[in-house]
C-alpha positions as CSV (number, residue, x, y, z in Angstrom):
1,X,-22.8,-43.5,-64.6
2,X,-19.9,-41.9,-63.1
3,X,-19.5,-37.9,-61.5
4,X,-16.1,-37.6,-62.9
5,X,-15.3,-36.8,-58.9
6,X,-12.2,-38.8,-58.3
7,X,-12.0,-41.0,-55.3
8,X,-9.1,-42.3,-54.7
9,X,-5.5,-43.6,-56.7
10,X,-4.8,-47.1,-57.0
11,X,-1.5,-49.0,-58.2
12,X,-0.8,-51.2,-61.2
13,X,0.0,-55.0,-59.6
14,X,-0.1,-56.8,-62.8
15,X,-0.7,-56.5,-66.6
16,X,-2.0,-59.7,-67.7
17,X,-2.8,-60.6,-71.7
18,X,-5.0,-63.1,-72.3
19,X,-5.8,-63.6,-76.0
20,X,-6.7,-59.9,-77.0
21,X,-7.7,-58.5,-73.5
22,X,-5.8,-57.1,-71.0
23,X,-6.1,-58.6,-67.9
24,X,-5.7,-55.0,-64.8
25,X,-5.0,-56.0,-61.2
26,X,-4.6,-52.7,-59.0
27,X,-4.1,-52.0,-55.0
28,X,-6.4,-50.1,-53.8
29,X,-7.7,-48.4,-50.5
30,X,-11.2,-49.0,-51.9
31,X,-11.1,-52.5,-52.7
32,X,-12.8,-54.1,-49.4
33,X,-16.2,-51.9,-50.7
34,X,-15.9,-53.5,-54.1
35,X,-18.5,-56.5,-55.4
36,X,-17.8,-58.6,-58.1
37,X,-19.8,-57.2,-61.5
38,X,-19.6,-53.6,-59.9
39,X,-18.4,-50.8,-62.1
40,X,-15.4,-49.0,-61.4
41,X,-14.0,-46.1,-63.7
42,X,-10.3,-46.3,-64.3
43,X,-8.5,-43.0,-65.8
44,X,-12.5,-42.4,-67.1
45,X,-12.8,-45.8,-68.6
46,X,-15.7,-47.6,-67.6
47,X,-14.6,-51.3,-66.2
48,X,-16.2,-54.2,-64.2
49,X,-15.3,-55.9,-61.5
50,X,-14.3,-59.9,-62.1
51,X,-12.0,-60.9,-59.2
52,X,-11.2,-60.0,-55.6
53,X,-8.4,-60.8,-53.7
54,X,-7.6,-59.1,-50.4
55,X,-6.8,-55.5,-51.0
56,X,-6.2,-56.1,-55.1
57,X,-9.0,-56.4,-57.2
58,X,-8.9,-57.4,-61.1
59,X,-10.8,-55.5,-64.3
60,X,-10.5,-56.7,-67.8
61,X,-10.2,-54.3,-71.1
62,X,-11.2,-56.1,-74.1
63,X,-9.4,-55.0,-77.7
64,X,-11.8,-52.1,-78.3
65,X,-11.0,-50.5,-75.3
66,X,-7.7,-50.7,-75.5
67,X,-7.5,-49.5,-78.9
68,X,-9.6,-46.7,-77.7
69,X,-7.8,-45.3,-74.7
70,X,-4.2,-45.2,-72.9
71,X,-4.9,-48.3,-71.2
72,X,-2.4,-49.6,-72.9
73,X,0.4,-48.3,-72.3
74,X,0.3,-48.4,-68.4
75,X,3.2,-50.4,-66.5
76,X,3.2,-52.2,-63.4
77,X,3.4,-49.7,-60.1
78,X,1.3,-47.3,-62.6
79,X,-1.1,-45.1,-60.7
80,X,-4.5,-44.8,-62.4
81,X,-7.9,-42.6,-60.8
82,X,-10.7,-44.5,-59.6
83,X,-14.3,-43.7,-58.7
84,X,-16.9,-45.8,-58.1
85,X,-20.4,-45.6,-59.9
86,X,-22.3,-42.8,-58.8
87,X,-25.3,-43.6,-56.2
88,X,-28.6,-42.6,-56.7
89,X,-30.0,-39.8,-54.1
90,X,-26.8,-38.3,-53.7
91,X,-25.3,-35.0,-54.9
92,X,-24.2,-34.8,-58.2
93,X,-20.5,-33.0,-57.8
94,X,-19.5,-33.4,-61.1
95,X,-21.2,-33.8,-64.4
96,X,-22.3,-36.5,-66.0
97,X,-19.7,-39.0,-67.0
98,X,-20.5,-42.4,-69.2
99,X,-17.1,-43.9,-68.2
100,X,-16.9,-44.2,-72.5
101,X,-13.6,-42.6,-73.5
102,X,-14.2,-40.8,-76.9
103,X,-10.0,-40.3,-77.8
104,X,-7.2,-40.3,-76.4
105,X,-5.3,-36.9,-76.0
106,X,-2.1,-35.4,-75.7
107,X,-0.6,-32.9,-72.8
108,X,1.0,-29.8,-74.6
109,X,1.6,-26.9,-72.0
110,X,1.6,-26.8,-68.1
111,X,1.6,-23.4,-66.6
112,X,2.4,-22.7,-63.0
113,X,-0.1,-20.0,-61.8
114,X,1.3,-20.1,-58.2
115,X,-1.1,-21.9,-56.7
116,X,-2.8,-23.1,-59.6
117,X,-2.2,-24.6,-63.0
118,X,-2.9,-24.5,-66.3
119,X,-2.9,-27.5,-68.5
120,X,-3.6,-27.4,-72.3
121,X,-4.3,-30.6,-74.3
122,X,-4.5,-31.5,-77.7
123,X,-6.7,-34.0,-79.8
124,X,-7.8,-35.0,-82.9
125,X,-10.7,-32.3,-84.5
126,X,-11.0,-34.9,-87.9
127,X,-12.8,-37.5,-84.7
128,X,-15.4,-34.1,-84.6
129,X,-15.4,-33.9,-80.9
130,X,-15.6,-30.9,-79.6
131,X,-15.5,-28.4,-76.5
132,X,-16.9,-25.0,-75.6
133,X,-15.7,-22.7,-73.7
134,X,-16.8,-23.3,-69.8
135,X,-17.9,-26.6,-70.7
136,X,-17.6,-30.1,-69.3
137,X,-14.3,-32.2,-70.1
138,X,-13.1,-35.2,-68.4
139,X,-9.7,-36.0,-68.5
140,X,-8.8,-39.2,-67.5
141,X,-11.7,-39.5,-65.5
142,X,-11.3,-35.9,-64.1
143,X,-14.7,-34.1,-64.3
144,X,-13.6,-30.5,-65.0
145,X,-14.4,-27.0,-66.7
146,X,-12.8,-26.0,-70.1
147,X,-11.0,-22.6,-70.9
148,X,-9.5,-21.3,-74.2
149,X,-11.5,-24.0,-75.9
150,X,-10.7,-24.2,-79.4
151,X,-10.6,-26.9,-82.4
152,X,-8.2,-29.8,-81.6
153,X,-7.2,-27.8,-78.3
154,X,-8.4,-27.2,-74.9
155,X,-7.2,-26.2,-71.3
156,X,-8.7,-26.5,-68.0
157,X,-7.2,-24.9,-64.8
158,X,-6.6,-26.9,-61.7
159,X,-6.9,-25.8,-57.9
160,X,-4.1,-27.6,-55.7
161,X,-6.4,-30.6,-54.0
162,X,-7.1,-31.6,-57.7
163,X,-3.5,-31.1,-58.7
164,X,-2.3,-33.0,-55.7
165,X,-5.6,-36.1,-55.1
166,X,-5.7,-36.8,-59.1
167,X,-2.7,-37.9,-61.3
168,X,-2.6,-34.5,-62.4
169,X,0.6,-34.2,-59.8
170,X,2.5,-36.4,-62.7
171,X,1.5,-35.0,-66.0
172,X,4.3,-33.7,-68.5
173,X,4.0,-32.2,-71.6
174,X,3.8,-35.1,-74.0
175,X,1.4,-37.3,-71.0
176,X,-1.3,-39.2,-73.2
177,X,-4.9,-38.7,-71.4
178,X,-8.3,-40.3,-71.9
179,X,-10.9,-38.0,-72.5
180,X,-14.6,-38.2,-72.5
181,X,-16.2,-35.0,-74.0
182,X,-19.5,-33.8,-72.5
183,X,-22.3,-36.0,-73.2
184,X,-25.0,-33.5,-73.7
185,X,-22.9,-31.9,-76.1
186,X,-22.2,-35.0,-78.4
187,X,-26.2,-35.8,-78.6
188,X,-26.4,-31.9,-79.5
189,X,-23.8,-32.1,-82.3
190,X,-25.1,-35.5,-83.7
191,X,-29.1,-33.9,-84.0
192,X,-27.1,-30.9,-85.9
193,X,-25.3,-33.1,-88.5
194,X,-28.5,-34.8,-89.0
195,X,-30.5,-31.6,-90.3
């Protein structure tokens, strides 16, 4: 279980196929506090731990992930957000976050609100995800608080520390984004459909 508070950035070393996975090696500031089999969320996907070298560490996304999320399409020198699992005792600053991306959306409109932004998304209403307005959303791994919710279409606002500590700094219109929709509200909608 993840807060959806990001911790840190870390960079792509290497991209390395091996039969259908994908084989991540990233640089990172948090690596020495890392265990083998720990989970670490990467752009909200859920991953473990299976090698440790120096100040790299290496994950692996099997095919369902990857057909799942963007983890595809990163490059070498990529940045991606991280978080560790969240520990037990301590605050919750976030919401709660499975590290299971539900689809992958699309950036459509960033507007500078000097000294804050707005950044509307897109995604795919026949997957029957959904939002509500002042809701949880977390975008690629981003625990945050939808506005203008409607179907297929969200935005959320971002302060500067969030613009500037999360990859949020290099969105464009067009930037494809992980998200995770709010886990209480999925369980809601499922009972729903069911009666």
């Amino acid at each position: 279980m993840f807060t959806g508070i990001i911790e840190t950035l870390g960079e792509i070393k290497t991209l390395e196929k091996t039969d259908s996975n994908l084989n991540l090696t990233i640089h990172s500031n948090i690596t020495n506090e890392l265990k083998i089999d720990q989970s670490v969320a990467h752009n909200g996907i859920c991953l473990t731990v299976v090698r440790i070298d120096d100040s790299n560490y290496t994950v692996t996304a099997i095919n369902e992930t990857l057909e799942k999320t963007n983890l595809g399409e990163l490059k070498k020198g990529d940045k991606v957000n991280l978080e560790r699992a969240m520990k037990l005792g301590s605050r919750l600053d976030g919401h709660i976050v499975q590290g299971h991306v539900d689809q992958v959306g699309t950036c459509t409109a960033i507007k500078n609100e000097q000294g804050s932004w707005i950044f509307t998304f897109s995604y795919d209403a026949a997957l029957k995800n959904v939002t509500i307005e002042k809701g949880s959303i977390t975008v690629n791994g981003t625990s945050l608080t939808v506005i203008n919710s409607k179907k297929g279409e969200f935005s959320v606002a971002i302060i500067p520390y969030t613009f500037e500590n999360t990859l949020f700094h290099s969105y464009k219109v067009g930037t494809k984004v992980n998200l995770e929709f709010d886990v209480i509200g999925k369980y809601v909608k499922r009972l729903t459909e069911m009666y």
